[in-house]
C-alpha distance (Angstrom), angle and dihedral (degrees) to the residues before:
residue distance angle dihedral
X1 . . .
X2 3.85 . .
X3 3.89 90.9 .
X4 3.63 97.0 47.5
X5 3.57 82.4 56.8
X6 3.75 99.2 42.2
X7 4.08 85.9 51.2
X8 3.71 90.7 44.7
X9 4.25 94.3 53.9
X10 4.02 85.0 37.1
X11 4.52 86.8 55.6
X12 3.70 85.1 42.5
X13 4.13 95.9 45.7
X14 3.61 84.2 49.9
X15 3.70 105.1 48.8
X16 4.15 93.3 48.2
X17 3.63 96.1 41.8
X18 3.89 94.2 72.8
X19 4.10 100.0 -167.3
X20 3.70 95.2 -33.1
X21 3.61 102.4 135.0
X22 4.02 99.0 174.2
X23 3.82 84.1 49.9
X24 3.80 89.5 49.8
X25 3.76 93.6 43.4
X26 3.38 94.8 51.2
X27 4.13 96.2 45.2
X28 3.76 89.8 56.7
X29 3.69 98.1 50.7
X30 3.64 79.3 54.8
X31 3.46 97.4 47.7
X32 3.87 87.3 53.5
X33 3.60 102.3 49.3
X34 3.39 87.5 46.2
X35 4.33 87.8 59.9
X36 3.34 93.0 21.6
X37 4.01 93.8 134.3
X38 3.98 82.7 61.2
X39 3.83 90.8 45.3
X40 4.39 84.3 53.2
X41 3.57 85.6 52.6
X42 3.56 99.2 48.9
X43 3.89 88.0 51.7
X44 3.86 95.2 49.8
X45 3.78 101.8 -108.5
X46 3.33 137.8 106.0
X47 3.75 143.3 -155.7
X48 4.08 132.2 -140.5
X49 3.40 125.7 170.8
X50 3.72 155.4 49.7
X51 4.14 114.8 -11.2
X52 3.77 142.4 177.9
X53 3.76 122.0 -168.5
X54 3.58 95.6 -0.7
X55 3.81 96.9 -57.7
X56 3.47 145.2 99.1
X57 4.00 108.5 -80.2
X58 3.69 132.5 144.0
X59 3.67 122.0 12.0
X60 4.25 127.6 -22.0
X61 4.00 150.0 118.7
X62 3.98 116.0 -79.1
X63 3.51 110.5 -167.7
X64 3.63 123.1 -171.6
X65 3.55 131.6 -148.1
X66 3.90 88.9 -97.6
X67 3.55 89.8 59.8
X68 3.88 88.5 -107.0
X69 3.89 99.6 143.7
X70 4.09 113.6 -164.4
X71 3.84 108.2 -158.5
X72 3.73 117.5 -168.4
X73 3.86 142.6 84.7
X74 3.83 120.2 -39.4
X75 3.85 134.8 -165.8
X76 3.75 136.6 -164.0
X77 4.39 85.4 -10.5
X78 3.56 98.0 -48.9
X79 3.78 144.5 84.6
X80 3.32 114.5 -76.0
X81 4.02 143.7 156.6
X82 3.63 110.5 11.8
X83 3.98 119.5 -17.2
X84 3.69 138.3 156.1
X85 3.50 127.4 -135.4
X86 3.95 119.2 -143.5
X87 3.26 128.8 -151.2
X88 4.13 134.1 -154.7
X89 3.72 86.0 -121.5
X90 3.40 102.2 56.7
X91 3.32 98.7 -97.2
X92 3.51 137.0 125.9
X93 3.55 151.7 -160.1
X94 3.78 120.8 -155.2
X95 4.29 118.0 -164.7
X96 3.69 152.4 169.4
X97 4.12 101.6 -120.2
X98 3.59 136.9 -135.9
X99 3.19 128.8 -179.6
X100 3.03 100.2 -43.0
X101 4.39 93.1 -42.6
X102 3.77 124.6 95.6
X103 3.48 112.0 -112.2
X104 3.69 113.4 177.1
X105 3.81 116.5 2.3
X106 4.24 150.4 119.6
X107 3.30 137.9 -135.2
X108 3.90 121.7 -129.3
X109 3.92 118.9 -151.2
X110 4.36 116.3 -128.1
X111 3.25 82.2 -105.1
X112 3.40 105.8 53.8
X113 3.60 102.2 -102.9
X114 3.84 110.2 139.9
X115 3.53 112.9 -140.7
X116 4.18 119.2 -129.7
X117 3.80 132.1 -165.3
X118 3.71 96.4 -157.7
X119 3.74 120.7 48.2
X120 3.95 98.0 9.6
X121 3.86 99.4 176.9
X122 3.96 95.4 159.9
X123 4.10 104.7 111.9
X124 4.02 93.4 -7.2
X125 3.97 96.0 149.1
X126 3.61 89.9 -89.3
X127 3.79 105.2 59.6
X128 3.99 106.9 42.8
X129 3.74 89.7 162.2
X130 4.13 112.0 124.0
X131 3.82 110.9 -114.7
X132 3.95 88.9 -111.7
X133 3.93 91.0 55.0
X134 4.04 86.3 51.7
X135 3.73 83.7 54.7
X136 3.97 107.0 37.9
X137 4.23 94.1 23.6
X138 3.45 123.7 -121.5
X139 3.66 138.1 -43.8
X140 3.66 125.5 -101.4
X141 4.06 117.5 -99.6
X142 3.41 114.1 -76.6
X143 3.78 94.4 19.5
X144 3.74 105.6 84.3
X145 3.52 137.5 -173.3
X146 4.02 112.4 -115.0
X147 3.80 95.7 178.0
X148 4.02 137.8 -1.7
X149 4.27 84.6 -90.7
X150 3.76 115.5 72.5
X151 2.85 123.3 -132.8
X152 3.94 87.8 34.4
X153 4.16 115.8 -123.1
X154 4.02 107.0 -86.4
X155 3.98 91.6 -112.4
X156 4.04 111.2 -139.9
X157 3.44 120.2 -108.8
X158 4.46 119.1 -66.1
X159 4.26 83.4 -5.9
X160 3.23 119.4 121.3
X161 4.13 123.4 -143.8
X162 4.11 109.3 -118.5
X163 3.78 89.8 172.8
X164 3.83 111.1 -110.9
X165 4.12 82.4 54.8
X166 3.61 157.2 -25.4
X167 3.89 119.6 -66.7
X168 3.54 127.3 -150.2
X169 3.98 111.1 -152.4
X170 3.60 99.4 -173.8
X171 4.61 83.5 50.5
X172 3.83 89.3 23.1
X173 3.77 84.3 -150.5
X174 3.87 119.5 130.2
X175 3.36 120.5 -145.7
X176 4.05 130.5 -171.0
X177 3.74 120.9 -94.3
X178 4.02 88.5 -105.8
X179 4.26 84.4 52.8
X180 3.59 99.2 -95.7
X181 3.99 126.1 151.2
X182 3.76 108.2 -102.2
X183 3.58 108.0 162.4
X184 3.95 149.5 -65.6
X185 3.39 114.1 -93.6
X186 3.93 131.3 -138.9
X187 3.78 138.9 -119.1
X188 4.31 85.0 -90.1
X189 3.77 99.7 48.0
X190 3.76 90.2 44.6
X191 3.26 95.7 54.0
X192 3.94 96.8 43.7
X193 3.85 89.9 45.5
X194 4.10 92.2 47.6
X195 3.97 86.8 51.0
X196 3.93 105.8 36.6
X197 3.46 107.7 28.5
X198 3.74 140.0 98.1
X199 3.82 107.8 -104.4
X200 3.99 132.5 -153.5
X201 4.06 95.2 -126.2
X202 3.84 90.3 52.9
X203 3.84 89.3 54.1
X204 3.48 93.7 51.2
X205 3.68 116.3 30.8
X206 3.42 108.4 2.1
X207 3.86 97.6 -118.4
X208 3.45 139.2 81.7
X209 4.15 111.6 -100.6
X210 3.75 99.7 -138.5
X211 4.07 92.8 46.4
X212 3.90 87.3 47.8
X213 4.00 92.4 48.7
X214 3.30 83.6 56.5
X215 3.14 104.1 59.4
C-alpha cells in the first residue's frame, strides 16, 4: 500500500512540475523522508530505538545491510555521542561520534587484540606469534599453529581463507564463514588474497591442484 502511494505522489510530482528539476528534486527528497522506513527496508537495514520527529535521536541499534549493527547514541538521524560499530567478524570498533563522523575511537580485533597506532609490535618481523599464542603460549613441536583459531576453519575446496571469509577466485566473491554474501572483490584484493592467504589445496594435499594436473 505505501508504494502504490509513493508511485502515485511520484506520477503526480511529475506531471505538475513541468521541467522544473530543483522543484522535482526537492519533492522527491520529500517524498522519501516522508517513507523513509520503506526506503530502510528497501536498502536492507533497519532501525530500533529511541526517535524524535521521525528520525534517529537518542540511543538505538543501526544495522546495515552487511549486518554491521552500530549501537550507541544518535542525534538529528545520525551517529552521534558515543557508539560502537559491530562487525560480522566479531570485531568491533568503539568511538566518540559526530555527526555522523568518528572522531576519537579504536578498533578491537575478534580476538581481543586491541589495535595501536604507535608502538604496534603484534607481527612486526620479529614477533610472528598469533595474538592467541601470545595469550595461551605456544604449541607443542610438531603441532603448529596455522592461524590465531585452533583448530584452523576447514577451508572449502580451491578457496582461499582472507580472514573475515572464504574467497572464491574463479567467482571472486567472498562469503562469511557461516556462507553468507560478503562482497566482490577487486583486481587489488584478489591479488593480495591469491598471494598471502591460506589456501584449501595447501590444507589438504600440500600442492597446488592446477600444477599437479599438470603434471
Amino acid at each position: 500500500m505505501i508504494q502504490l502511494s509513493v508511485a502515485f505522489n511520484l506520477t503526480f510530482v511529475l506531471s505538475r512540475c513541468h521541467g522544473d528539476s530543483e522543484a522535482v528534486v526537492w519533492i522527491l527528497v520529500c517524498l522519501l523522508w516522508e517513507n523513509r522506513k520503506l526506503l530502510m527496508e528497501l536498502l536492507g537495514s533497519s532501525y530500533k530505538g529511541d526517535t524524535e520527529n521521525g528520525r534517529m535521536d537518542g540511543k538505538g541499534e543501526y544495522t546495515f545491510p552487511t549486518e554491521t549493527k552500530y549501537v550507541g547514541e544518535m542525534k538529528d538521524g545520525m551517529f552521534h555521542g558515543k557508539g560502537v560499530l559491530h562487525f560480522q567478524s566479531g570485531s568491533k570498533y568503539e568511538a566518540i561520534w559526530e555527526n555522523g563522523i568518528a572522531k576519537q575511537g579504536s578498533f578491537t580485533f575478534s580476538d581481543g587484540l586491541q589495535y595501536q597506532e604507535k608502538d604496534w609490535d603484534y607481527c612486526d618481523g620479529y614477533d610472528r606469534r598469533f595474538y592467541t599464542e601470545r595469550c595461551n603460549g605456544l604449541r607443542p613441536a610438531g603441532e603448529s599453529q596455522l592461524t590465531d583459531l585452533h583448530p584452523p576453519r576447514i577451508i572449502p575446496d580451491g578457496c582461499y581463507d582472507c580472514g573475515d571469509g572464504f574467497y572464491d577466485p574463479t567467482t571472486r566473491v567472498v562469503t562469511s564463514y557461516t556462507g553468507r554474501f560478503l562482497r566482490n572483490a577487486d583486481d587489488l584484493e584478489h591479488e593480495w588474497i591469491v598471494r598471502t592467504c591460506r589456501r584449501a589445496w595447501d590444507e589438504v594435499v600440500g600442492v597446488d591442484p592446477e600444477k599437479s594436473a599438470a603434471t
